[in-house]
N, C-alpha and C positions, 0 to 999 in steps of 0.2 A: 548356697550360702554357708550352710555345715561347713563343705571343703575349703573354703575363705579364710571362714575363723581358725579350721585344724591350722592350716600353713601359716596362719599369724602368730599361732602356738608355737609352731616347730620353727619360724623365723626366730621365734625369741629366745626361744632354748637353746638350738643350733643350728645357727645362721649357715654354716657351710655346709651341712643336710639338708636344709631346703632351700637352697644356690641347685645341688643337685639334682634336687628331686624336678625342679622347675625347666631344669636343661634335659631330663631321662625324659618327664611324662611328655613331649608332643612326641620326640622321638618311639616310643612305645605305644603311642597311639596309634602313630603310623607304620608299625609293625604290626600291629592289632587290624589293620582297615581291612586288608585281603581275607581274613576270616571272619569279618563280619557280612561284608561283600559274599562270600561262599555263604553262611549261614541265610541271609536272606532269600539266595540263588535254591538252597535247599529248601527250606519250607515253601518258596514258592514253588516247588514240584512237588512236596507232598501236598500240597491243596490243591493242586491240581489234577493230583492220582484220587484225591477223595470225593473232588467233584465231578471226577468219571464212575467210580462205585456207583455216585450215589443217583448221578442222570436215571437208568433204567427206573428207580422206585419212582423218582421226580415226573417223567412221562406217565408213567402209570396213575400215578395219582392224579395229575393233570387229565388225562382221558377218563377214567372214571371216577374221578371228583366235585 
């Protein structure tokens, strides 16, 4: 809602900055997707390195717990 109001701001102050900004932000999001895409790719391999660590103690305490 915040970002709503700002661009009701910036429409009325300067209307051709935010013609701009409206025609940049999908296009930049869509330059932004492939490294969100990799970010996600990457934390799901480190939780998946962490839930190998951490199997051995996990067994362990499941057999003598």
């Amino acid at each position: 809602m915040i970002h709503f109001l700002l661009f009701l701001i910036l429409a009325v102050l300067c209307w051709p900055l935010a013609l701009i900004a409206l025609v940049l932000f999908p296009l930049i999001w869509l330059l932004l997707l492939p490294f969100r895409v990799l970010g996600l790719a990457i934390g799901g391999v480190f939780e998946l390195i962490g839930a190998l660590f951490y199997l051995p103690a996990r067994i362990l305490r499941g057999i003598l717990g």
